[in-house]
N, C-alpha and C positions, 0 to 999 in steps of 0.2 A: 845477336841472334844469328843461328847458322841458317843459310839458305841452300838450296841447291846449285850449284856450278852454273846453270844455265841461266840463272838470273842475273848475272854483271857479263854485260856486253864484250867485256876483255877476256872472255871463255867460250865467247862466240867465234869456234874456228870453222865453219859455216856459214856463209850467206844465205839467205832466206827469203825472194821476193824483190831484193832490190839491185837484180843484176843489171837490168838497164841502165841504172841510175850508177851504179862502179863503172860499167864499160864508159859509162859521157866521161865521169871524173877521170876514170884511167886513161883513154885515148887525149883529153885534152892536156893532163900532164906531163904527157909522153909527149906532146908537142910543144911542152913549152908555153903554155897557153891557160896553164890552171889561176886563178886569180889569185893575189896574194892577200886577201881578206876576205872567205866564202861563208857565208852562213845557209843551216840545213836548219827549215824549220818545217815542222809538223806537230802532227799531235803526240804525245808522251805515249811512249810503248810502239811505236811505227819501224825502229830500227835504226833512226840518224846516228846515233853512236858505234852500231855495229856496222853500216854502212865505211864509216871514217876508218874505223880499224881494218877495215880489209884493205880499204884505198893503201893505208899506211905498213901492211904487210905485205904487199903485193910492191911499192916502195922500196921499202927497204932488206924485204928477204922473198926474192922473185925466182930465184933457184927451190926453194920450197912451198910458194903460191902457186896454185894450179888456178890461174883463171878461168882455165874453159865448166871447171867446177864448180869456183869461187869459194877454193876452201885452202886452207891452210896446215901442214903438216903439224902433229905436234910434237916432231921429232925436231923443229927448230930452235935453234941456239937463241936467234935473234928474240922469237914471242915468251923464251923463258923471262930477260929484260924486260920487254914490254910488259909482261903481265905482271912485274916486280914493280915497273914503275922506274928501272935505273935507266932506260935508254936515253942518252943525252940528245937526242933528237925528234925527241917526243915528252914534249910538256905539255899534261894535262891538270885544269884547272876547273871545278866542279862549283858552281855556285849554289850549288844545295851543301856545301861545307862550309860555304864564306857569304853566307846570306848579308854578315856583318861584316864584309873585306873594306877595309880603313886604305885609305889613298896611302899611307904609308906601304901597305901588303904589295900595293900593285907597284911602287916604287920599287920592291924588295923581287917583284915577277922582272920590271924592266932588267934589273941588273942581272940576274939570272939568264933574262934573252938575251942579253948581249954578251956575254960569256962564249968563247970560241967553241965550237961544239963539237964532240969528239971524233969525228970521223967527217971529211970535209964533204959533207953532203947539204944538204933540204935540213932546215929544224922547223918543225910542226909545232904549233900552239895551239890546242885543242880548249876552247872556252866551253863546258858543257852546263847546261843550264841557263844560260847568258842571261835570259830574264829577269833571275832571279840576283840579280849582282845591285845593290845600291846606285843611286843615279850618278853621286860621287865618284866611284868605285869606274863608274862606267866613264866617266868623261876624263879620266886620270888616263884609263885602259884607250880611251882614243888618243893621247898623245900618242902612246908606244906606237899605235898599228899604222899612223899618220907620215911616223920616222919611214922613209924610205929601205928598204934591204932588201938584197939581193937571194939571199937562202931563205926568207922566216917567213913561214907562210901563219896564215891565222883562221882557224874552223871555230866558226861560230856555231851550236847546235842551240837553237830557242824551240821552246817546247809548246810558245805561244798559249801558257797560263796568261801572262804581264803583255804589256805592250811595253816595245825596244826602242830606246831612244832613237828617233828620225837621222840623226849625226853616224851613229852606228848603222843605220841601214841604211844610208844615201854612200857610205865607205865601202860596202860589201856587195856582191853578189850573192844574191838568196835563190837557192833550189827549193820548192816548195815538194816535201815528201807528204803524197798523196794515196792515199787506197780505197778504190773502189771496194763496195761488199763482195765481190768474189776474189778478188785479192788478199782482204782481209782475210776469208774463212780459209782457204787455200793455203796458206803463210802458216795459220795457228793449227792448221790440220798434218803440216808438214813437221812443224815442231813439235807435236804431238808424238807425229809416231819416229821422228828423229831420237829426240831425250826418254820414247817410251812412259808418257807423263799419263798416270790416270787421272780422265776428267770426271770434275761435278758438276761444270760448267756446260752448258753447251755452246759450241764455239758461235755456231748461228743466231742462237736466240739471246745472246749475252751481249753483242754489238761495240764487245771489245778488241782495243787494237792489240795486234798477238805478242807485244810484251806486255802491257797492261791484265790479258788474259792469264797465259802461263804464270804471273803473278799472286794475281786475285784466285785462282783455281786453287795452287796450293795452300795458300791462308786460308779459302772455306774451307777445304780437306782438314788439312790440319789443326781447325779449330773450332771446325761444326759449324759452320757460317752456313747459312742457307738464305737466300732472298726473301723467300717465302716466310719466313720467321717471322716474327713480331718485331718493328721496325725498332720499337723502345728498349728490349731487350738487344738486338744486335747493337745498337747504338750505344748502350752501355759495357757490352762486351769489348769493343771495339775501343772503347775509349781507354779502359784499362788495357787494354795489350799495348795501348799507343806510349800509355803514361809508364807503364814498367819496361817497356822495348825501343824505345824514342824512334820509333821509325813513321816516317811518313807514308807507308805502304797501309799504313790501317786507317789513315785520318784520307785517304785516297778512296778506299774502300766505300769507308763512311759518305762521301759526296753521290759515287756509285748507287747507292741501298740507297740512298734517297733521290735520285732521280728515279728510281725501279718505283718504288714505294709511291711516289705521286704520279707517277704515268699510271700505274696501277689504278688510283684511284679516278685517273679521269676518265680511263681507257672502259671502268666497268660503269661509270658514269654513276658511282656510290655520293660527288659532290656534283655542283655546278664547278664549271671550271675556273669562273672567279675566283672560287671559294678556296681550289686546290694551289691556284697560283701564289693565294693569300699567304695559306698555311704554309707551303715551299719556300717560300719568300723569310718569313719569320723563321724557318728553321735555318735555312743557309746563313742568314744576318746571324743571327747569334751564334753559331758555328763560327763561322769567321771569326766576331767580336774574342769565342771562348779561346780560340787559336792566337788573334792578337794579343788578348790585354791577360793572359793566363788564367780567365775566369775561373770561381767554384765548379769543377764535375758537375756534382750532385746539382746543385742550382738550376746547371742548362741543362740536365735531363729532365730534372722538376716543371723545369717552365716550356720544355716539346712537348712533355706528357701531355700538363693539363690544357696545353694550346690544341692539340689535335684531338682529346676526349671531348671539351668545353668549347673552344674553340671560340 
């Protein structure tokens, strides 16, 4: 499925809100001082990945970084690499690709880290989604970062879905990427009129973080999504885009529309809030289960229906 350029963080030649948060990275790396195992954990859509890429552009191609901007030219040589994927000094590794990464895979990342790297600088290991890596996967992954080295640094971005094995985070320094509500609205009102994005959403009343927003705004656009709809019907709509588009962008949505959907209900106080908890409860459980064990569709829509008509 094609998406708009501004939705992968590697097209983010703009900073956005998290200039603070570069200038600590970048002045402490200028000194020598950046830690060789940093984890950036927030909420999903806050910016830790676009954060990193600038740290790492500003790195490795600082003749065409403007910091005082915090933007990046796109006349550079180096980000056409980078956005390829071939810079030898930047390995990224997504564990929303390798949910099922086998302690072999991470044997096959060891040998790759340790491979001389093409230009005698810093080689970066970008872990992104860390949470999401098997606990195997994970305790293979603490040998490498355990190995002492002088150039290999290791960014961890947890998205703090999962909780992170304690061994991983007692090895790292953790920034915790945080935004206040007028940070938040600020950020998504910037990219708004940055990318020129028309909303359906409102950036305020939506209490989304501004990549989660810019996200969620183009799938309701582009496929008639509205909140306000009948929670059964979006839930069905939603399931088939998921099951013909393998994207996780829709089954995200889906948890969304259902938290709206039951604050709705408690907020016009239509149940007792037991009642609403109940039902929220029963829907996310089997949500999950339909996710885990690749339930019938039809079935879990059948069995929300008559949970929340009959109840």
């Amino acid at each position: 499925m094609d998406y708009p350029k501004y939705f992968n963080p590697k097209n983010s030649l703009k900073l956005f809100g998290l200039e603070e948060n570069f200038n600590f990275l970048s002045s402490i790396y200028s000194k020598d001082k950046l830690p060789k195992v940093l984890m950036l954990s927030g909420l999903k859509g806050t910016g830790k990945s676009t954060l990193i890429n600038h740290l790492l552009f500003s790195i490795f191609d600082g003749q065409n970084y403007n910091k005082s901007k915090h933007s990046l030219s796109d006349a550079s040589v180096f980000y056409k690499k980078f956005r390829e994927g071939i810079f030898q000094n930047i390995l990224y590794v997504k564990g929303s690709d390798f949910k099922s990464l086998k302690v072999e895979d991470i044997r096959n990342l060891k040998s790759v880290i340790q491979q001389s790297s093409m230009i005698n600088s810093d080689r970066f290991i970008v872990l992104d989604d860390i949470e999401l890596f098997n606990a195997n996967s994970l305790n293979a992954l603490l040998k490498i970062i355990e190995e002492p080295s002088k150039k290999n640094y290791f960014i961890l971005i947890n998205n703090k879905t999962k909780p992170i094995l304690d061994t991983i985070k007692s090895r790292s320094l953790e920034i915790k990427i945080i935004q206040n509500e007028n940070e938040r609205v600020k950020i998504i009102k910037e990219l708004i009129k940055f990318y020129n994005i028309d909303t359906v959403l409102d950036p305020e009343q939506s209490k989304l973080t501004p990549g989660n927003f810019i996200k969620f705004n183009y799938a309701f656009d582009e496929y008639n999504i509205s909140p306000t709809d009948n929670f059964i019907d979006n839930l069905s709509s939603l399931l088939n885009l998921h099951k013909k588009n393998k994207d996780i962008l829709f089954i995200d949505i889906i948890f969304y529309l259902s938290d709206f959907y039951f604050k709705n209900l408690k907020d016009q106080h239509i149940l007792k809030n037991d009642k609403v908890y109940e039902l929220k409860s029963f829907v996310l459980d089997n949500l999950n289960k339909y996710l885990t064990f690749n339930l019938n569709q039809n079935s879990l829509i059948n069995a929300i229906n008559n949970k929340l008509n009959y109840g």
